[in-house]
N, C-alpha and C positions, 0 to 999 in steps of 0.2 A: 524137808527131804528133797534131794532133787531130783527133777524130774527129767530122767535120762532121755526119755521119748523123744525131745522137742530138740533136741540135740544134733538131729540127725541135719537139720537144715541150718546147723551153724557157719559151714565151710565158708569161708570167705572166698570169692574166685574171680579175678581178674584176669580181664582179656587183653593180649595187645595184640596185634596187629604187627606181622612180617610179611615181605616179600614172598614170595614162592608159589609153586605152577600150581596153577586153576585147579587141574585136576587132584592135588593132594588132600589126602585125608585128615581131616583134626583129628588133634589127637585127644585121648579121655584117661584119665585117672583118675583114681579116688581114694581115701587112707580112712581106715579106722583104728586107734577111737579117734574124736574130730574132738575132743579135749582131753589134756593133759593135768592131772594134779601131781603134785612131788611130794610127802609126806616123808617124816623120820622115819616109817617104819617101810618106807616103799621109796625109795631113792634113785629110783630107775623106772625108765616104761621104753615098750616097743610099739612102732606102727608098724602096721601092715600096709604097703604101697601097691596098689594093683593098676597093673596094666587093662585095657578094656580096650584097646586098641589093636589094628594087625600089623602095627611099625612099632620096632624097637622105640624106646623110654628112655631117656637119659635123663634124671632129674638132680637138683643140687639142693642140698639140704645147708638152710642156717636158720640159726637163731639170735633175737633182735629183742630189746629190752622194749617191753610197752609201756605206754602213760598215758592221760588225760594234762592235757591244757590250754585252758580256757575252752573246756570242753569240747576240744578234736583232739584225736588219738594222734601222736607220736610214736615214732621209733627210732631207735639210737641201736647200732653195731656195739656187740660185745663180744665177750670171752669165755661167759658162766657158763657154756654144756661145753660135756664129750659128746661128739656126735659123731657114730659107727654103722653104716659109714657116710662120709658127707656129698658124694658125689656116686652114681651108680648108673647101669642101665639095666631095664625089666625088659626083657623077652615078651613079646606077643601075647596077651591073655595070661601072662605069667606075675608073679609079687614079687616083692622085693622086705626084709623086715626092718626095720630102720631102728635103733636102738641109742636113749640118751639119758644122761642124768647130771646133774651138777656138779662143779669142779668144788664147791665149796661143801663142808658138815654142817656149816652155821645154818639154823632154820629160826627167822624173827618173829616175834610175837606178830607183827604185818606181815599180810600176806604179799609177797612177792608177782609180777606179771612180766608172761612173757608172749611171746608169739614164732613157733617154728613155721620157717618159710620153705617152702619145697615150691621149685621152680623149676619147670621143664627146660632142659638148656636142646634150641632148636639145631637140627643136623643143618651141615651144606649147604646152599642155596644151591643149586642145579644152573648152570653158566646159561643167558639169554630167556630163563623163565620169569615170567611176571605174575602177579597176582597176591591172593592173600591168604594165609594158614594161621590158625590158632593157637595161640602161646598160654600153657597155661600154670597159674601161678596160687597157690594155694595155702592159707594159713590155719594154723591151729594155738588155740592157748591152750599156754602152758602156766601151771599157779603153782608158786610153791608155800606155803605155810607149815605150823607146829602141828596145829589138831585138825584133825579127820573130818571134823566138822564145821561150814564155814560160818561165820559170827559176822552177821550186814546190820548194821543199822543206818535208814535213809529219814534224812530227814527235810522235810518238803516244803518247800515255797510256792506262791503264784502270784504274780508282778503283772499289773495294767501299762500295758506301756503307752506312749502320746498317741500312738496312730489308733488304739483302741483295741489293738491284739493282747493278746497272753501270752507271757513265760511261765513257764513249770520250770524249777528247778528241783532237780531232786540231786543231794548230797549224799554219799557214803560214809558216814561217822564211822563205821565197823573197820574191822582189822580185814575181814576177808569180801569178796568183789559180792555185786549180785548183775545177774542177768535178765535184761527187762527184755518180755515177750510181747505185751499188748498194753496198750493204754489209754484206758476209756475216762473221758470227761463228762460228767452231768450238773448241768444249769438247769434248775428250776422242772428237772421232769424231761429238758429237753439232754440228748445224747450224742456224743458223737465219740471214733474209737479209730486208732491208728494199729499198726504193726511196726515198732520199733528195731527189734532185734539188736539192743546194744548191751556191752556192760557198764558197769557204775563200779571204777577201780576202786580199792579202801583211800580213804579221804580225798576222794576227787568228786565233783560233780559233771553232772549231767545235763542240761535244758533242752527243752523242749518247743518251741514257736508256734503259735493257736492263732489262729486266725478264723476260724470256724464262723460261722452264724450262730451256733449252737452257744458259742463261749463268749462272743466279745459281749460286754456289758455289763460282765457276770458279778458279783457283790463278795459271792461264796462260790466254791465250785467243789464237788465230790471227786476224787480220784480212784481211780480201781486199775492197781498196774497186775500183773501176770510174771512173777519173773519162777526162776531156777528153785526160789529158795521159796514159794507158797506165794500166794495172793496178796495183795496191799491192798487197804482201805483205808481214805483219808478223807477228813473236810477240811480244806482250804479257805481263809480268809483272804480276798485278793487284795494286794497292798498297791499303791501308787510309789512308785521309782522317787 
């Protein structure tokens, strides 16, 4: 089952950096839900875009095909949503609802990845001001699959490499994604535990780079990941490259 809770700190948020006077205020948005499923029987969803700021919002709405390779995320421009409407401005502590669903009825046995971008498009520059304001750039997945229900199966590696670190790979054999929240390594009694926060698309992998005190030397090593879809437990045999 998944666990909606953890969800809330999914937002992806990128800053850049523009020109403009010292004394301007950043600006703040925020959309719920911060994920999107597409189901046959639900072919459509709306966000809610809130202003949180005291200056007008002008945000641009797209969406961008996701993938895994060589385990870094890519994105590729596409065509597949209706997106109503794609560009807009929010009034002052006011919303805005943003409404999308697929150009296509076709729903694959694989689940499909996407990611809506909403992007704050900045007013005016003010002629002779200098300085810096915040730009702010926002994503959400979107998944589309058959059943209601997502079907992950990961199946896990652990590789010695020459310098004497560790890789984790972890694979998605499943048709539909999972979402890794934490992932703890145990050698011998001894522990060590990161914050991941990735997903693992269907048939893509994942790795992960150990370097720890806790791990290098290791024979076997235990895995305990945290994702969307309930807890993993694993023993790992570590293999030489």
């Amino acid at each position: 089952m998944l666990r909606r809770a953890t969800l809330v700190v999914r937002l992806w948020i990128f800053l850049i950096a523009v020109f403009l006077a010292p004394e301007a205020r950043p600006s703040s948005f925020n959309v719920q839900p911060v994920r999107i499923e597409i189901l046959p029987g639900r072919r459509s969803a709306a966000l809610k875009i809130s202003n949180q700021s005291g200056e007008p919002l002008t945000v641009q709405a797209s969406v961008m095909k996701w993938s895994l390779q060589d385990a870094k995320q890519t994105y590729a421009q596409v065509d597949d949503f209706v997106l109503n409407p794609p560009i807009f401005t929010v009034a002052p502590h006011a919303s805005q609802v943003v409404r999308l669903g697929p150009r296509t009825e076709q729903f694959d046995a694989v689940e499909k990845s996407y990611r809506l971008i909403l992007s704050e498009v900045p007013g005016a520059l003010p002629p002779g001001f200098s300085g810096t304001r915040t730009v702010l750039r926002i994503s959400v997945p979107i998944f589309i699959r058959q059943t209601p229900v997502a079907i992950a199966k990961i199946s896990w590696e652990a590789w010695l490499e020459d310098d004497g670190s560790m890789t984790i790979d972890a694979e998605n054999q499943g048709t539909s994604h999972v979402q890794f929240d934490r992932l703890q390594l145990t050698n011998n009694g001894k522990k060590t535990s990161r914050t991941v926060n990735q997903y693992a698309l269907p048939q893509e992998k994942l790795e992960w780079k150990c370097n720890e005190p806790e791990v290098r030397g290791a024979t076997q090593i235990a895995v305990a990941a945290s994702t969307d879809a309930g807890d993993i437990n694993e023993l790992l045999v570590v293999k030489h490259r």
